[in-house]
C-alpha positions as CSV (number, residue, x, y, z in Angstrom):
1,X,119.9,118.7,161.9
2,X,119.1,114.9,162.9
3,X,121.0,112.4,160.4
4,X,117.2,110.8,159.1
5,X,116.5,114.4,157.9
6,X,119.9,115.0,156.3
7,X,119.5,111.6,154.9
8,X,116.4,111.9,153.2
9,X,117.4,114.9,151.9
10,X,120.0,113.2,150.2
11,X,117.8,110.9,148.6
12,X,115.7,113.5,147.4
13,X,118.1,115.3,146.0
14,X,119.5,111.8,144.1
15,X,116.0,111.2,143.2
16,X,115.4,114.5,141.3
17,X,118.9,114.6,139.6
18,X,118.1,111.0,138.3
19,X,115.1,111.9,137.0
20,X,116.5,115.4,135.4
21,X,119.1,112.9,133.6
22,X,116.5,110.3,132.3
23,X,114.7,113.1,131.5
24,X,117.5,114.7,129.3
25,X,118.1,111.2,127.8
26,X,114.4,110.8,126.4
27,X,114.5,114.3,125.5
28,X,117.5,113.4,123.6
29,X,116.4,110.4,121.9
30,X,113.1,112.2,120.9
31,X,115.1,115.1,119.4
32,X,117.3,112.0,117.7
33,X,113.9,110.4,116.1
34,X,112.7,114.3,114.7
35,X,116.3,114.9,113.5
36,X,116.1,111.9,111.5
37,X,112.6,112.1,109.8
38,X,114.0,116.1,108.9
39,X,117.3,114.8,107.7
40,X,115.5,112.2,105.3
41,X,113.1,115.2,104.0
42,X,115.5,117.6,103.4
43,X,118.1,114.8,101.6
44,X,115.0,114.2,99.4
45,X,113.5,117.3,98.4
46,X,117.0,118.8,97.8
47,X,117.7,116.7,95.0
48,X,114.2,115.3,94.3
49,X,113.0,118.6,93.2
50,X,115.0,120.2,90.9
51,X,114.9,116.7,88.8
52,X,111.5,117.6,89.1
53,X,111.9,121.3,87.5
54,X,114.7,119.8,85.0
55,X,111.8,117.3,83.7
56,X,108.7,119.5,84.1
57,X,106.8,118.5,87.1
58,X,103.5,117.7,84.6
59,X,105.8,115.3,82.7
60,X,107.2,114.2,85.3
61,X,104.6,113.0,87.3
62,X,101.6,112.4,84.1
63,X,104.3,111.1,81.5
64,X,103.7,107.4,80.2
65,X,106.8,106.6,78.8
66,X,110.0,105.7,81.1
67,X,113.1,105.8,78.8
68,X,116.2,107.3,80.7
69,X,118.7,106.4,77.5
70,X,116.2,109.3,76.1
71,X,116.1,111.0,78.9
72,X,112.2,110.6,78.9
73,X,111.2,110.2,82.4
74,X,107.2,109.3,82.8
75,X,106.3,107.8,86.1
76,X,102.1,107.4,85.9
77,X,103.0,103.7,85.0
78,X,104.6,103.2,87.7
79,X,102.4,106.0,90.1
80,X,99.6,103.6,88.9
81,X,101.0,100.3,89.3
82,X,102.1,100.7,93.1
83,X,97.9,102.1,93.4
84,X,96.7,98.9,92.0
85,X,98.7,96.7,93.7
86,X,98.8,98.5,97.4
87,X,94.5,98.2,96.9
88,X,94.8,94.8,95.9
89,X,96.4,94.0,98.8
90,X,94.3,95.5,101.0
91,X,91.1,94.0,99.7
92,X,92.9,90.9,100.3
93,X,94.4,91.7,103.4
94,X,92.1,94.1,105.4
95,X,89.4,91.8,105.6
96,X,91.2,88.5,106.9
97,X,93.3,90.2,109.2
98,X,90.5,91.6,110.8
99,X,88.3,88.6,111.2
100,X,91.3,86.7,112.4
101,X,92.1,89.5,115.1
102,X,88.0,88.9,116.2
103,X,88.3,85.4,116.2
104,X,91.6,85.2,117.9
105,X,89.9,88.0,120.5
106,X,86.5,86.5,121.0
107,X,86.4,83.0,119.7
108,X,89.5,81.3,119.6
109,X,89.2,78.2,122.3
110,X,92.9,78.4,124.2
111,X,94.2,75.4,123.4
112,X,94.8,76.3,119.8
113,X,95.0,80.2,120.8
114,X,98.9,80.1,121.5
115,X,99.7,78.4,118.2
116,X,97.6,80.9,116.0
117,X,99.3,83.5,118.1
118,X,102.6,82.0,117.2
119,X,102.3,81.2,113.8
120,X,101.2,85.3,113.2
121,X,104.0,86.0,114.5
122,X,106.1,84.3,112.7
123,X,104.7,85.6,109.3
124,X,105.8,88.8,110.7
125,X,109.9,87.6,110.8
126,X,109.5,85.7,107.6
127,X,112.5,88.3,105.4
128,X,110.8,89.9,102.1
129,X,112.9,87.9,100.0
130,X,111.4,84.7,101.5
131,X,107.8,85.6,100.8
132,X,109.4,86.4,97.0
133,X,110.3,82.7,96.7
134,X,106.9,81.5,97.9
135,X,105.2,83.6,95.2
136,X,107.5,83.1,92.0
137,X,107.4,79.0,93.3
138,X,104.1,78.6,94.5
139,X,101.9,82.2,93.4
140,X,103.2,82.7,89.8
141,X,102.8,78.7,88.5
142,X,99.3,78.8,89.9
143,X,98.1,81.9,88.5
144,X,99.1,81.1,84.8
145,X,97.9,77.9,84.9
146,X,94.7,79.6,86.4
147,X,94.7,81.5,83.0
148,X,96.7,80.2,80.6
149,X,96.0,82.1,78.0
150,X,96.1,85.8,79.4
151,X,99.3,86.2,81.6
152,X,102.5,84.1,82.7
153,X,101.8,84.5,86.0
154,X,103.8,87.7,87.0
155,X,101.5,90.1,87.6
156,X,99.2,92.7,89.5
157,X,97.0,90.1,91.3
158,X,100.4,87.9,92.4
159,X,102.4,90.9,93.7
160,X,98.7,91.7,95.5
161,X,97.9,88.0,96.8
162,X,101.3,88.0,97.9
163,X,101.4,91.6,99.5
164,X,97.7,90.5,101.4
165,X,99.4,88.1,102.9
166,X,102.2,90.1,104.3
167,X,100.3,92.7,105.6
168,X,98.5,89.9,107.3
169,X,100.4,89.8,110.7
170,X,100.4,93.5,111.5
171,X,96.8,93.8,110.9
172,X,96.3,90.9,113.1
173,X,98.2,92.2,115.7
174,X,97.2,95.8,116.1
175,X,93.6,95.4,115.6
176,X,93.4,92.2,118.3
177,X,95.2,94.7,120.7
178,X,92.8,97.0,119.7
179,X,89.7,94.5,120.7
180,X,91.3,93.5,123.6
181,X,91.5,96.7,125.4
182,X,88.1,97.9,124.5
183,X,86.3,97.4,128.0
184,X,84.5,94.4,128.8
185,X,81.8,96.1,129.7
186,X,80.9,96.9,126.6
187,X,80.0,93.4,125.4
188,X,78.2,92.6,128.7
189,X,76.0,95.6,128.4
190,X,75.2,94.6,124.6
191,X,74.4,91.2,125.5
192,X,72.4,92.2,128.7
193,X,70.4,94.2,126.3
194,X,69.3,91.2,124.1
195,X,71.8,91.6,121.1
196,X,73.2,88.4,120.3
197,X,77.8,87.7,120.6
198,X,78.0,88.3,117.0
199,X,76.1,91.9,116.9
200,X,78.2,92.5,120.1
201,X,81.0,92.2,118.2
202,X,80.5,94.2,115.0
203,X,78.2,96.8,116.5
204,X,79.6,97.5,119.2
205,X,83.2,96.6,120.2
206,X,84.8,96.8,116.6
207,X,83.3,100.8,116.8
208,X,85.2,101.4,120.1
209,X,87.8,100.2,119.1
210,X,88.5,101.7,115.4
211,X,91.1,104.0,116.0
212,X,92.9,101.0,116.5
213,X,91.8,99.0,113.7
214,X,92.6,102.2,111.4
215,X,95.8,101.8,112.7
216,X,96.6,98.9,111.9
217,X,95.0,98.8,108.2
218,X,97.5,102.4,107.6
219,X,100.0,100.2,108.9
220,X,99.2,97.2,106.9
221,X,99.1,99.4,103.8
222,X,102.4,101.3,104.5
223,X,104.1,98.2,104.4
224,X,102.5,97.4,101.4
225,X,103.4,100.7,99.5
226,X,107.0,100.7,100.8
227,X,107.6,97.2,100.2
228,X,110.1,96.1,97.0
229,X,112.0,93.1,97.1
230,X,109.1,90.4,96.8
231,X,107.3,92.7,94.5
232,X,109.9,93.1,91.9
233,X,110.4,88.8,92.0
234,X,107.0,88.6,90.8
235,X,105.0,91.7,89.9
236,X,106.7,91.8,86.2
237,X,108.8,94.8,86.1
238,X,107.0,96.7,83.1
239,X,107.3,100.5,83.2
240,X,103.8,100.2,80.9
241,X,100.5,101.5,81.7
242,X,98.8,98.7,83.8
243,X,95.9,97.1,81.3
244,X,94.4,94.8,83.5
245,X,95.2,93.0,86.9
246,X,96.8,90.3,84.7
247,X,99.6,92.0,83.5
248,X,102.7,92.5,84.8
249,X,103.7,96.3,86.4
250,X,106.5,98.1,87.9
251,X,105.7,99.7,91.6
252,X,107.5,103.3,92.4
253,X,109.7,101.0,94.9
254,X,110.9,98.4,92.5
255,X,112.2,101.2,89.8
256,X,114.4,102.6,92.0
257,X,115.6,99.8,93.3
258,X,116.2,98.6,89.6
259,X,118.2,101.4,88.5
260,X,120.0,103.3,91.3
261,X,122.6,101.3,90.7
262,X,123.8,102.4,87.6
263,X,122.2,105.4,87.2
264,X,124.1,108.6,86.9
265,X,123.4,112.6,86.4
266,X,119.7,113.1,85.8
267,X,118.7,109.7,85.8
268,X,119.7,109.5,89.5
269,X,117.8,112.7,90.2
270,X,114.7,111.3,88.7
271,X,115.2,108.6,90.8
272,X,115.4,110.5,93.6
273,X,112.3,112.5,92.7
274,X,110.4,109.3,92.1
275,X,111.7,108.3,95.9
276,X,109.9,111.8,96.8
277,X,107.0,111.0,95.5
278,X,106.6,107.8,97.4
279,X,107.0,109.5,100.4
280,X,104.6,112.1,99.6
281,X,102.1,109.6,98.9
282,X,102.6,107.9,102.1
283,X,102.0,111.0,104.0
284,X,99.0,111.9,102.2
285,X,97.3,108.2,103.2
286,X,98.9,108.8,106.9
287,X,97.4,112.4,106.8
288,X,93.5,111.3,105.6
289,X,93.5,108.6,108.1
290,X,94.3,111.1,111.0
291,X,91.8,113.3,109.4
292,X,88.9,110.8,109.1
293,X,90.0,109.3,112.4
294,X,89.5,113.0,113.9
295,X,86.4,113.5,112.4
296,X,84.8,110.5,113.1
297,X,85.6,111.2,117.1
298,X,84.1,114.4,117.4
């Protein structure tokens, strides 16, 4: 056989074993990323729900009262409170971060583009704990001198300010990805038709591009739900039933983070269980996204 058939047979035969072994390797780290969702499931609903059967699951999840030196464990305050505070946020949030991704996308002049870009950045690096400062310095003062009368300043509509404005830089993000990679096409045929840049926009490239912008409002409002640490510096702490958006609550995050540490026996459990039902809550919302998403293609 000549030697140029013999050698690029040899580099064939590299070729395919390197891509059988990358192959293995992303099989492996996929396998790695299922393993660990499953492991997390399993660690929770194995001792999330027997707390749950210990308690009565209608207790459980409908009691009002949160008392575990009476072993009374009630978590609709709480249920309620992370509700009120992850919509609060979103009706903050949702709305800005989506004009600023179509400003940034369509009207942003370039000299000033690169420093928006920057500075949305960086309110996505800012820690949690940061952002907690801002609002028990800056949020909390200003909302009870805003009403005096009616709250000290910890409260629903702080921890939902505050949360709008974290959730700010993912919505941003996604959704002027989103924009960006509908076709330009689109907007030229609009305008060619006689509709003018701003009905461009909102008829017709915001609706191609919504499974993006879904995205990144499921994504805004999972790191709303899930975050604790800002939350519990200025949303109150209260295991009460929330009376108004100027009193202070506890989220389902912030009570576990509260307690874990000392608690022991059933206590953890409940816990636990609360932790379960945080993550069942998250999966519904992730769940009637996909499902609206779906529909609203076909």
């Amino acid at each position: 056989m000549p030697p140029k058939k013999k050698v690029g047979r040899t580099i064939m035969k590299q070729g395919l074993l390197k891509e059988k072994i990358m192959q293995a390797v992303f099989f492996v780290a996929a396998c790695a990323s299922i393993l660990a969702v499953a492991l997390i499931c399993i660690f929770l609903f194995a001792n999330g729900v027997p707390a749950m059967a210990k308690i009565g699951l209608f207790d459980f999840l409908t009691g009002q009262t949160w008392k575990p030196g009476n072993n009374i464990y009630g978590i609709l305050p709480m249920i309620l409170g992370s509700i009120y505070v992850t919509a609060g946020a979103a009706l903050i949030g949702v709305p800005i971060g989506i004009l600023t991704a179509v400003f940034m996308a369509e009207y942003c002049p370039k000299q000033i583009y690169k420093p928006l870009k920057t500075a949305t950045e960086l309110l996505a690096g800012i820690p949690s704990i940061v952002y907690g400062f801002f609002g028990l310095v800056v949020l909390v003062p200003a909302i009870r001198a805003l009403f005096p009368t009616k709250t000290d300043g910890m409260s629903i509509l702080t921890a939902a300010i505050l949360l709008g404005m974290m959730i700010l830089p993912t919505i941003i993000g996604v959704s002027e990805a989103a924009l960006r990679a509908v076709p330009r096409s689109y907007y030229e045929g609009a305008l060619a038709l006689g509709a003018t840049k701003e009905r461009c926009i909102f008829s017709v490239m915001l609706p191609a591009a919504k499974s993006g912008v879904i995205a990144a409002v499921v994504l805004g409002i999972g790191r709303a739900v899930g975050e604790t640490m800002a939350v519990m510096m200025i949303a109150g702490n209260q295991p009460r039933m929330p009376k108004g958006v100027l009193q202070g609550v506890r989220t389902l995050t912030t009570n576990i983070v509260l307690e874990m540490g000392y608690a022991t026996d059933l206590h953890r459990e409940a816990l636990i269980a609360t932790a379960v039902v945080l993550f069942v809550f998250i999966l519904i919302i992730n769940f009637t996204v996909a499902f609206l998403n779906r529909k609203a293609e076909n």
